[in-house]
N, C-alpha and C positions, 0 to 999 in steps of 0.2 A: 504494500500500500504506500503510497505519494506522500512525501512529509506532509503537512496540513498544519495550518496556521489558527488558532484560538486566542479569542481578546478575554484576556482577565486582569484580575488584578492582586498587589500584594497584599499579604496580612501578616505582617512581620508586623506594623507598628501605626500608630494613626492617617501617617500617610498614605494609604492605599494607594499608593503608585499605581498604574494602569502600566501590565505588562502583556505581552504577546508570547505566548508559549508556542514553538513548535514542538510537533509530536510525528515521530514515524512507529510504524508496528507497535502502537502502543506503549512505547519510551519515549519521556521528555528528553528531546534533542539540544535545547537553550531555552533560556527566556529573556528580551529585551525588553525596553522599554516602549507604551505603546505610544505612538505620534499623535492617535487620534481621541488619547484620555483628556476631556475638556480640563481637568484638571491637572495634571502632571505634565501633559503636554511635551510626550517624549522624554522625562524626567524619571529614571527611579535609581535609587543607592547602590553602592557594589554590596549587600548582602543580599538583595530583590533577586538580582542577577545571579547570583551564585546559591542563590535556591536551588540548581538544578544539583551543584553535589547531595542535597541535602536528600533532594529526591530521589535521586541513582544511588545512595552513599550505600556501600557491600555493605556497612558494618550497620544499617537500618533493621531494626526489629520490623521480620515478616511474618513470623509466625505464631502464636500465643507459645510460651516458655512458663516451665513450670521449675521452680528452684529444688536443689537437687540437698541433701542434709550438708554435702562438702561445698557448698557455695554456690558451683556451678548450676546450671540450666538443660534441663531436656525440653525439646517439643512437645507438645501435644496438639490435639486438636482441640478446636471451639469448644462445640459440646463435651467434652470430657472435665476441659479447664471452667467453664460458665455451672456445671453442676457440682462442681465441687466447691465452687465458689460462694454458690448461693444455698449448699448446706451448710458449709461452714457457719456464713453468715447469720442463716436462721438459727444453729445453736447458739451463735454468741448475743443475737436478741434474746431469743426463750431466757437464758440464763442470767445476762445481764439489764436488758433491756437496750432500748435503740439510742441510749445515749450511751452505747459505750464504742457507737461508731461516728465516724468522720470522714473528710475529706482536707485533702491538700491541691489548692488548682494556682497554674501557673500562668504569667501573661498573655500564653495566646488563647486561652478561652475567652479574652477580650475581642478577639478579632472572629469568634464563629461561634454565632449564636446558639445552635444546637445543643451544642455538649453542655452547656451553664443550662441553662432552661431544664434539658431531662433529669443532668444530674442532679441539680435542684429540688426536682419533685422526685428520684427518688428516696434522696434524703429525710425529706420533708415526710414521707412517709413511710421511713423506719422510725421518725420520730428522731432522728438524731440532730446534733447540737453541736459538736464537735466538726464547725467548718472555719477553713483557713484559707487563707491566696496568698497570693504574692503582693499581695497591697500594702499589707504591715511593713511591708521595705520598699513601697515604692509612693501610694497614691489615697491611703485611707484616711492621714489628717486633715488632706484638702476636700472629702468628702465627709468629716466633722462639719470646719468650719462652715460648710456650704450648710451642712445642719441646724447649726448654731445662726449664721445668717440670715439664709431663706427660710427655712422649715422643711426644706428637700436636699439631701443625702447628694440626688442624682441631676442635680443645678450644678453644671461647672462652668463657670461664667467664663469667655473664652476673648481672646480681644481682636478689636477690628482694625486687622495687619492693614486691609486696600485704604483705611479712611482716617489714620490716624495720625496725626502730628508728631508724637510721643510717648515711644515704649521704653517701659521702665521695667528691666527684665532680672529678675532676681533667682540665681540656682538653676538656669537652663542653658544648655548648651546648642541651640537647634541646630545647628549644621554639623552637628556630628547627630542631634537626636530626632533631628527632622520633623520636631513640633512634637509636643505631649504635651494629651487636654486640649489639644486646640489640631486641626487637621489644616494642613499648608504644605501641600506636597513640593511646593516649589519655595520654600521659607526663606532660599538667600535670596533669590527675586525680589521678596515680598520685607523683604526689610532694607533692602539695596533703595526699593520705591519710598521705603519713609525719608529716605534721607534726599533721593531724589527730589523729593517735593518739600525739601526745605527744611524736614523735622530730624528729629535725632530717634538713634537708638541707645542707652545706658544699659551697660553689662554689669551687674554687679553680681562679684563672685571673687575665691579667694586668689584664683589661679583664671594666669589669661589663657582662656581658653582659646577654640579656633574662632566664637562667635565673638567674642572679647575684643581679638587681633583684626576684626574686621568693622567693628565702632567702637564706641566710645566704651573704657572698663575704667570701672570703680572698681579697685581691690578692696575687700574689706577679711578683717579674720575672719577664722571657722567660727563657725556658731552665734553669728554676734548678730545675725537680723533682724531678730525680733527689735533689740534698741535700737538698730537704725531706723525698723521703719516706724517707733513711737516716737524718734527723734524727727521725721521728717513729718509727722502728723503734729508735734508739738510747733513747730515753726507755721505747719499751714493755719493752726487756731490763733495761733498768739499773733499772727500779723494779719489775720484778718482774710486769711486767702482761699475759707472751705467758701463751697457755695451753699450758704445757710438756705436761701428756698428751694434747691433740692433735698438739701436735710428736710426739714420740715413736713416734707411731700411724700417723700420715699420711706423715712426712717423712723425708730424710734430709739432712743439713748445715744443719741449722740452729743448731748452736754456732758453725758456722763464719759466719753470714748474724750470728747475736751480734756474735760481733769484730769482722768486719768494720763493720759497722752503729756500733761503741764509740768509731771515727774519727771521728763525725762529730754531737759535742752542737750543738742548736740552738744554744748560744751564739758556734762556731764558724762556722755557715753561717749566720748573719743576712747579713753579707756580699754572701751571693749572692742569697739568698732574698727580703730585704728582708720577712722575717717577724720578728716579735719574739720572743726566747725564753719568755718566758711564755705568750705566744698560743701558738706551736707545740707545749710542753708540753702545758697546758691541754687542747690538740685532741686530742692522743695519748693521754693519761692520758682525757677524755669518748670516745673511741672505743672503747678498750681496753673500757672500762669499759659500755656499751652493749649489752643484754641480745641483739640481734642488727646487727651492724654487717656493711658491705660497703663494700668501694671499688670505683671504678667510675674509667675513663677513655676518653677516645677521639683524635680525631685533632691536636689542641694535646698529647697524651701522647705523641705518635706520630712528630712532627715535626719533634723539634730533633736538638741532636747526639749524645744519648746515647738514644735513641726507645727500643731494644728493655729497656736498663736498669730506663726507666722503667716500661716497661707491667709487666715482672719486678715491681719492686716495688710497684706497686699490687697485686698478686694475695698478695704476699709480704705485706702489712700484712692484710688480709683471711689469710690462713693463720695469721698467727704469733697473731691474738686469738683461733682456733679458731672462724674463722666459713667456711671449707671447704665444700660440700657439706652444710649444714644450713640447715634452715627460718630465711628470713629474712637469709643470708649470701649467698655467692657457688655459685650452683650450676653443674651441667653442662650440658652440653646431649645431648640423644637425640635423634635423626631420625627423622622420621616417615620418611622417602624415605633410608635411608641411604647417600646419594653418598659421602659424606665418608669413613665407615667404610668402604667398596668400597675409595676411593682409600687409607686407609692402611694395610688388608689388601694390596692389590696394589701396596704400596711406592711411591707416587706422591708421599705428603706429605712431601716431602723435605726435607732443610734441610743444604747445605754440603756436599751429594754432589759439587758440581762448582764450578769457579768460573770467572768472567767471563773471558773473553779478552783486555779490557779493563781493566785495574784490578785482575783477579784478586779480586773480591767474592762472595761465596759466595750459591749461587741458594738461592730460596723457591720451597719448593711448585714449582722446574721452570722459574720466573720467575728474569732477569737485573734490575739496577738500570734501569728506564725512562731514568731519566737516559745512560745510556753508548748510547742508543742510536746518536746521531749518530756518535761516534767508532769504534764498531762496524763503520757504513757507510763511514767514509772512510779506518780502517785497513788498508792490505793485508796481506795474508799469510791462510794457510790459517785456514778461516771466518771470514771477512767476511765480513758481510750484503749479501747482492742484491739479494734480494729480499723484501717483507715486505707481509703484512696488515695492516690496520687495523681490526678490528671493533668499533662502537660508542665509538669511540675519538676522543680530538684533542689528539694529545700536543706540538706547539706550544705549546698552551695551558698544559699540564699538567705540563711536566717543565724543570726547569732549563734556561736559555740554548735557549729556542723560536729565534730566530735561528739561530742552529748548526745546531739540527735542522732547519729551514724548507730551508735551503743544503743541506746530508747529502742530506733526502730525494732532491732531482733528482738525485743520481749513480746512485740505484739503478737496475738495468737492471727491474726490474720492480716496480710500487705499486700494490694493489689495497685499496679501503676498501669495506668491507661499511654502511652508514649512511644517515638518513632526510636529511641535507644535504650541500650542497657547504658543509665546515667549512674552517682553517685549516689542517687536516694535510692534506687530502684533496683541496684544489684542486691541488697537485702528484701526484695519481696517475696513472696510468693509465687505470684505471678506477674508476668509481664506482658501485658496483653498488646498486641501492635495497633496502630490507630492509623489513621488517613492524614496527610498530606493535607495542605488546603487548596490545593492542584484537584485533589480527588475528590471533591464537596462541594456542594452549592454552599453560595454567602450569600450574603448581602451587609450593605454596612449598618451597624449599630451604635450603640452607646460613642463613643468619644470622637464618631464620625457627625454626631450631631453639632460639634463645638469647631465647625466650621463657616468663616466667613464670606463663601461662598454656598448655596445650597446646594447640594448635587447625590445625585443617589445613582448605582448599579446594581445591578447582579452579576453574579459570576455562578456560571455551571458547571459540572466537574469539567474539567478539560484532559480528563486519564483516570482509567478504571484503577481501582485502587491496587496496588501491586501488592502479590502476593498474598496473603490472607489477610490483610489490613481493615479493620470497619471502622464505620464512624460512631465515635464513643455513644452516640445518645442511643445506639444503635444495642450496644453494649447493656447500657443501664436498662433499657428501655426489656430487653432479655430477661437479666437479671432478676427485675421485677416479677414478669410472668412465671419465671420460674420458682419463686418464692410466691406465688399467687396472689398478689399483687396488683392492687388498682392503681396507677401513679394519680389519676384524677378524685380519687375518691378525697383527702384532704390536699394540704397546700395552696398555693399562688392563684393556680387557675378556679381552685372551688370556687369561689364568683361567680366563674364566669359559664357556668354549668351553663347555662340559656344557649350559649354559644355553642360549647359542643351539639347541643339538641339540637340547635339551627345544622348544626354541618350533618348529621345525622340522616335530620328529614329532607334535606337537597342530595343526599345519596354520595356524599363527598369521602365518605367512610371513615376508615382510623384516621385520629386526629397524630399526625407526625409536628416535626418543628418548623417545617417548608410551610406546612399548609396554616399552620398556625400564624408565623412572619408573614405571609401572604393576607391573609386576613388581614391582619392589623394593618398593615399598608396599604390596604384600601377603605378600609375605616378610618386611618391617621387623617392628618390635618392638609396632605397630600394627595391622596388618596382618589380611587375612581365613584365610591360611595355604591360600586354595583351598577356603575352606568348610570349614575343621578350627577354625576359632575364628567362632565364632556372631554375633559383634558387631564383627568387625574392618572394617579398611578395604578396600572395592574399587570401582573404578568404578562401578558399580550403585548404591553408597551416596553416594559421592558428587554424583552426577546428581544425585539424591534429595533431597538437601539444599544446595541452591547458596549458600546464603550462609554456609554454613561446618562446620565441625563443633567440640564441645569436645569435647578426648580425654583431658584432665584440669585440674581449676580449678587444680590447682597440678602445678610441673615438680617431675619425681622428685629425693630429695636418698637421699643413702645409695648412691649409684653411683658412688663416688670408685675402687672395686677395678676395676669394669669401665669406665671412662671414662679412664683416667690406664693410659699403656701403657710406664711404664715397670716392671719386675719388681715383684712384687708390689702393682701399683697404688701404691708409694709416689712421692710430691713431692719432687723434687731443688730444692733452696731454695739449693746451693751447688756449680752447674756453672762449668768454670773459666771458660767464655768471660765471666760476670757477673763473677766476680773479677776479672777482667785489666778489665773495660771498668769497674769504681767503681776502679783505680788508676789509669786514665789521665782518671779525669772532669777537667776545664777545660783539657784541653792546647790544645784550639782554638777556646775562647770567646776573641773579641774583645776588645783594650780598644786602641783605636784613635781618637785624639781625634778624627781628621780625620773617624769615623762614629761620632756618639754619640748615638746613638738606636739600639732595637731593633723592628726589622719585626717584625709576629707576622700569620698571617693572619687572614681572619674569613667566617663564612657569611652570606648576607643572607634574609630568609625569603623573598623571591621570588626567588630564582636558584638554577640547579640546575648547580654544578662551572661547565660551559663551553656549555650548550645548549639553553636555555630563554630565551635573552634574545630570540629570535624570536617571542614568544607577546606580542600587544596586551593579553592583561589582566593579565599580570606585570609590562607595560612603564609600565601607564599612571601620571598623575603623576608624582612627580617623581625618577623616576630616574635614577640619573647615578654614576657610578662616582667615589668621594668616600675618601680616606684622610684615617682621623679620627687627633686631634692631641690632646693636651693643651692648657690656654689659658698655660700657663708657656713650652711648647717654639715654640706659635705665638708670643708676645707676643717669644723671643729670637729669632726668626729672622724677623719684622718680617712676619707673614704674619695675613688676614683670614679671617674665614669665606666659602668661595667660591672663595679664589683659586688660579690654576696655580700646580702646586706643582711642583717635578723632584725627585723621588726619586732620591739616589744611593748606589750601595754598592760595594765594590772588585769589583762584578763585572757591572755592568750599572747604568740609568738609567731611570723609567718619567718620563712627566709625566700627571700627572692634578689634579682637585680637591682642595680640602683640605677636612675638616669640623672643626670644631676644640668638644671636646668632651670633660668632666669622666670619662665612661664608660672613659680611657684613661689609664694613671698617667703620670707624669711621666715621660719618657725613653722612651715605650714609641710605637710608631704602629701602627695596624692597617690594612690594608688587604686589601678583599674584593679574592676569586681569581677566575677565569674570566672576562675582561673583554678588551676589546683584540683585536674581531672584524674579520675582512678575507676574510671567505668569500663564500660563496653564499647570505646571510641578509641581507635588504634592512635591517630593521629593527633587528637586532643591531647591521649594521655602522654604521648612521644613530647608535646609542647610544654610538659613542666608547668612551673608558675606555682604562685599559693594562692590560697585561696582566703580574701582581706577578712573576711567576717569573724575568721578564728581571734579575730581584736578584739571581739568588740562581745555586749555582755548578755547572754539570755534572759537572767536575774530578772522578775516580774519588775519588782524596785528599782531598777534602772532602764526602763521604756518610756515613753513619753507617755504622757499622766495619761491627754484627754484622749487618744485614736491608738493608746498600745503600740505605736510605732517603732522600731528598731530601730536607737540611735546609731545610725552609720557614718554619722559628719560629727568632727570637732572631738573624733577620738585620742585620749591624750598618749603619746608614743613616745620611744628613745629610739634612737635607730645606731646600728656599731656593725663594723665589719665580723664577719663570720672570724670566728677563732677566739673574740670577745667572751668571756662567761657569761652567761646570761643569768638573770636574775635569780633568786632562790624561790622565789613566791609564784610562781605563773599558772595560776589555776589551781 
């Protein structure tokens, strides 16, 4: 058969690049970028592109593996491994109950909607409680504060890159991250045009980054944002520069966000910030002042010890200049597909309904701290964890003190990882079940696709039968269930919307899957064909129609702040107590520790993706090597070369890696890239060495961030000494 050409798109990361897969005899041949994505417009990354190792990679889990007593793995087949699974299962309900199971899901359940949705409601009805992601170390205090804000979890206010004068960009790297929380497939374009047209872009971050070196960088230390940005709300009050009739209109405490804010003049926190007070004036007073300004942050905002404080007050500096929900500001987001509205209708986005067993930390959205999971497993008493999924996940990697958890896992009486490798987490399961590609799945885009400033929706169909015995997890759950006898709709998310099923029912539409499901809702959404009552709306038909995309508007709706914001009468809480209490206890737990005087901060690299891409030969090739960069002050005191092993230490752990020793990191400050430090079932990952940073950093309930359970990963305190040095006696 003749290569053949398929238009789809990526799901690595919010940008869904529009790529072109070819396929001959049913192998992906390449994938480029597509010409005719309205959006990307011939645009996508060198990981987009080298999806195709990932896809072809020999060392790809194809068959479901069952773990052998010596470690190792034999095959099996489906049914063999799916029945054993789901007896297992049903003893350790019968026995313990359905809160002694859980799940652990990884960032790409972000980008396809199936898998989150089923797993969901199988969960939901074993009754289990024990759910985790990868949010706790990446994205769940900015869906607090969005809590704390608006009254919705699933409100990520995004900014308007095409209309802006003035982006104030705190903890984000986009051109190595390509926009997170906000979808901009073309980001350097799109900030290139703010300056174009006269206005600025402000980098602030500890280390010049690549987006840094390309406008304007504020260096500031690790961890210090929260003060900055109460310092830079202190100067907009005290000189008069908020726009009090947006306050007035929009909000509510915001004399009290004044006060509070009054503690804290730049000249007070240079201190912390190691910003000057006239600089940090200057930036407040040119902000304020800024015909349309926004501030923008992401996972450096997200990361330290005060995470959800901070991402509060990036959205609070953006409110208080009255740049809210207008052209050029900070807007909302709408759904073409709305999931997100379903789940905060049917009460899902939760925040502090319940709290850990562990630690007693309060869940997100449903989700415990990832970090407590090992102590979860190895505590007894009523719910303990037994047993747990793994979907898409490698939380070794990913979450405080991976040793701990490495040890936890094998106590569990049952470990099942849904995933395309034998990873780090998952060579201790049980099972290893293989999953689909997003090559081999229909999409469509969802959640953080909405937090775009252009409107635009596709589908994508499979473009490649799934190789080998690969299925698509919900496909999985959805098994599993029937095989335990199993209603998934009988409780959960959807019970609502029972009316619904019966409509699909008596139109002869049959099993309700997650296609037909997302299909619905998209033509019921705000987009949508209504069933043929709106002439131009969206439905599968139209979609087909146009595979590489659709525009559904050049610009995202502003004026939607009454229906997007659910707290009473749409108005913004700017002074919920949980922010008050957490800006009075700011630096109780910042270090100042000679024996660690240096601060960790992490960093992304543009060819690595988290923990799972370091298998692909053409991300690999040259010279990479997993390297923590130094200043040439902190190298030249600690007697160290460019090149050489270096042992990282911190009062909680020890990595040893390279050192790169380079001006891009201030003084006292070390960066070192995350996902590194492979020993799985990946020949080439594991051949690329490296450590892996999180062994820094601390699991300890007591040392997460108060309000969203987040993994402090930024502003961790370190010494760093050539290999040969003795290392400390206390290290865990």
């Amino acid at each position: 058969m003749p290569a053949q050409q398929h238009v789809t798109y990526c799901r690595i990361c919010e940008a869904l690049c529009g790529l072109i897969a070819t396929v001959e005899d049913g192998r992906l041949q390449s994938l480029r970028p597509d010409p005719d994505n309205p959006l990307s417009r011939g645009r996508a990354c060198p990981k987009g592109i080298a999806f195709t190792d990932v896809q072809n990679d020999p060392d790809r889990v194809l068959t479901p593996l069952r773990r052998r007593s010596d470690g190792g793995f034999d095959e099996v087949g489906w049914d063999e491994a799916l029945d054993d699974i789901a007896a297992r299962l049903t003893r350790i309900v019968a026995a313990h109950g359905g809160g002694a199971v859980g799940q652990y899901f990884g960032n790409p359940i972000a980008f396809g909607y199936a898998i989150g949705l089923w797993s969901g409601l199988f969960l939901s009805r074993l009754g289990a409680h024990h759910q985790y992601s990868a949010g706790s170390q990446d994205i769940n205090s900015r869906f607090v504060a969005s809590k704390l804000l608006y009254g919705a979890a699933s409100q990520i206010p995004f900014p308007d890159l095409a209309r802006t004068d003035f982006l104030f960009m705190l903890g984000a790297n986009p051109l190595v991250s390509h926009g997170s929380a906000v979808r901009s497939p073309r980001i350097r374009d799109d900030l290139s045009g703010i300056v174009r047209r006269g206005g600025r872009v402000v980098v602030v971050d500890p280390r010049r980054t690549e987006t840094a070196r390309a406008h304007e960088h504020l260096p500031v230390r690790p961890d210090s944002d929260a003060w900055l940005l109460l310092s830079m709300l202190q100067v907009i009050f005290s000189e008069g520069l908020a726009d009090t009739a947006a306050l007035r209109e929009q909000t509510t405490g915001w004399q009290a966000l004044r006060e509070v804010a009054g503690d804290f003049p730049p000249e007070d926190t240079e201190v912390r910030t190691g910003v000057a007070p006239d600089v940090l004036r200057g930036l407040a007073r040119e902000f304020a002042a800024a015909p349309h300004a926004v501030a923008y942050g992401r996972t450096g905002a997200c990361l330290g010890r005060h995470g959800t404080l901070v991402s509060f007050l990036l959205d609070a500096l953006s409110i208080v200049t009255g740049n809210l929900d207008r052209a050029g500001g900070m807007l909302f987001s709408r759904g073409v597909i709305p999931l997100e509205e379903m789940g905060e209708r049917a009460g899902k986005m939760t925040y502090d309904t319940s709290r850990s067993r562990v630690g007693g930390l309060p869940e997100v959205i449903s989700t415990y701290p990832a970090a407590l999971i090992a102590e979860e497993i190895i505590t007894p008493g009523d719910g303990q964890l037994r047993a747990l999924f793994v979907t898409a996940g490698n939380p070794v990697l990913t979450v405080p003190n991976g040793p701990m958890l490495e040890k936890a896992l094998d106590e569990l009486e049952l470990l099942v990882s849904l995933d395309l490798y034998v990873n780090e987490t998952n060579r201790h399961a049980d099972y290893v079940l293989p999953a689909t590609t997003f090559l081999e799945r229909h999409d469509v885009p969802y959640s953080f696709a909405n937090c775009s400033p252009t409107v635009f929706f596709q589908a994508a169909e499979p473009v490649l039968s799934p190789y080998g015995q690969a299925r698509n997890e919900w496909e999985v759950f959805d098994e599993l269930a029937r095989r335990m006898g199993l209603s998934l709709f009988a409780t959960g998310a959807l019970e609502r919307f029972n009316g619904v099923l019966s409509w699909l029912d008596r139109r002869g539409i049959g099993r309700l899957t997650p296609r037909r499901l997302v299909e619905l809702m998209m033509r019921i959404g705000p987009y949508g064909d209504r069933f043929g009552l709106r002439r131009h709306g969206l439905n599968p038909r139209r979609l087909r129609a146009n595979p590489h995309g659709i525009v559904l508007a050049e610009y995202a709706a502003v004026d939607i702040r009454v229906e997007s914001v659910r707290h009473p009468g749409g108005i913004v809480a700017l002074a919920p107590a949980e922010i008050l209490a957490e800006v009075d206890r700011l630096g109780e737990r910042h270090p100042d520790d000679p024996q660690f005087p240096l601060m960790a901060i992490g960093m992304r690299e543009m060819r690595s993706q988290n923990s799972w891409m370091h298998n692909s030969p053409t991300l690999m090739k040259g010279d990479r090597r997993h390297r923590a960069r130094i200043n040439p002050v902190d190298a030249a005191a600690a007697q160290l070369s460019d090149g050489d092993t270096v042992r990282v230490t911190s009062p909680h752990g020890a990595i040893e890696t390279e050192v790169a020793i380079t001006d891009d990191v201030p003084v006292g400050t070390v960066a070192i890239p995350h996902g590194w430090g492979h020993r799985g079932g990946w020949e080439l990952a594991n051949r690329s060495g490296g450590a892996n940073v999180n062994e820094l950093t601390s699991n300890d309930a007591a040392d997460l961030e108060r309000l969203a359970g987040m993994s402090v990963l930024n502003g961790v305190a370190v010494r760093i000494e050539p290999i040969g040095v003795p290392s400390a006696s206390a290290v865990r």
